[in-house]
Each structure stands twice: as structure tokens, then as C-alpha cells.
C-alpha positions in Angstrom: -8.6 -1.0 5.4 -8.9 -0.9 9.2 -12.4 -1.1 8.9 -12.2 -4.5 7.1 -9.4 -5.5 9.5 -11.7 -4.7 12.7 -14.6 -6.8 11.1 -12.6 -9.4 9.7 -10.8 -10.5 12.9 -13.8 -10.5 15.0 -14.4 -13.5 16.9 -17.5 -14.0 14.8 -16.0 -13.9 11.7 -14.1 -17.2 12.4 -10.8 -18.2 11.6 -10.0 -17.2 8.1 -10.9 -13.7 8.6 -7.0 -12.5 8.7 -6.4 -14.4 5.6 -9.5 -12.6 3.7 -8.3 -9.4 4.8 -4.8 -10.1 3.2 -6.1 -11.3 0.3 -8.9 -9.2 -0.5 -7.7 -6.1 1.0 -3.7 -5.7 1.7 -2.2 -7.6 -1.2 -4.4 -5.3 -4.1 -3.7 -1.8 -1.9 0.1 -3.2 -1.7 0.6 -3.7 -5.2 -1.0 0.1 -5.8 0.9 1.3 -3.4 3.8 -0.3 -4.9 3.7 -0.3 -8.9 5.8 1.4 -10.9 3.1 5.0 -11.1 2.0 4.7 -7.0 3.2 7.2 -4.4 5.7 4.7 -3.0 7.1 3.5 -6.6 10.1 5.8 -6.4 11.0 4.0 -2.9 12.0 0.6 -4.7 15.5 -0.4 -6.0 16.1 -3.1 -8.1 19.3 -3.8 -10.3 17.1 -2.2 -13.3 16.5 1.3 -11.0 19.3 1.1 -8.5 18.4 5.0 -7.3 15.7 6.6 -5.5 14.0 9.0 -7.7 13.3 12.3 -6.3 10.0 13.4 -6.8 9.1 17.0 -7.2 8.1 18.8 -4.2 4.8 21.1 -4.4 5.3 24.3 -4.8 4.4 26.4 -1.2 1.2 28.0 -1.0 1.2 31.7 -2.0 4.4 31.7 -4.2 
């Protein structure tokens, strides 16, 4: 993603190149990042899920 950023806001890109980025590259990892199954689902609340959920830890290395 900050690959894309760093090309898309190049002066040569032109203008739009922040609003590409958003849309073909922050909104899509966002909405991964943020379903129900991603790694940050269990950091939304909403009336249906008012608690965290704790997820569980790995277990340490050599137990």
C-alpha cells in the first residue's frame, strides 16, 4: 500500500492520484481489515456486538 501511495501522489501522476489510491487501494484493504473474519473484526462494537471479543493468544514457543 505505501508503494501505491508513493507512486500515486507523485507530481506526475496528477491530481487524482490520492483519490485512486483510496479507492483502489485503502477502501478494499479497509473493508478486509474490518469484516466480520479480519484481524481487526473483534475491535468493532455495534448495538448487535456491544463487547470486544477476546481472541485466543498463541500458545508460547516451546510449551
Amino acid at each position: 500500500m505505501w508503494l501505491a501511495w508513493q507512486q500515486l501522489t507523485d507530481v506526475e501522476t496528477g491530481l487524482a492520484g490520492p483519490s485512486t489510491w483510496h479507492r483502489d487501494h485503502l477502501d478494499p484493504t479497509w473493508l478486509q481489515l474490518h469484516s466480520a473474519n479480519g484481524p481487526f473484526g473483534a475491535c468493532t462494537t455495534s448495538p448487535a456486538r456491544p463487547n470486544h471479543r477476546l481472541l485466543a493468544a498463541p500458545e508460547p514457543a516451546g510449551v
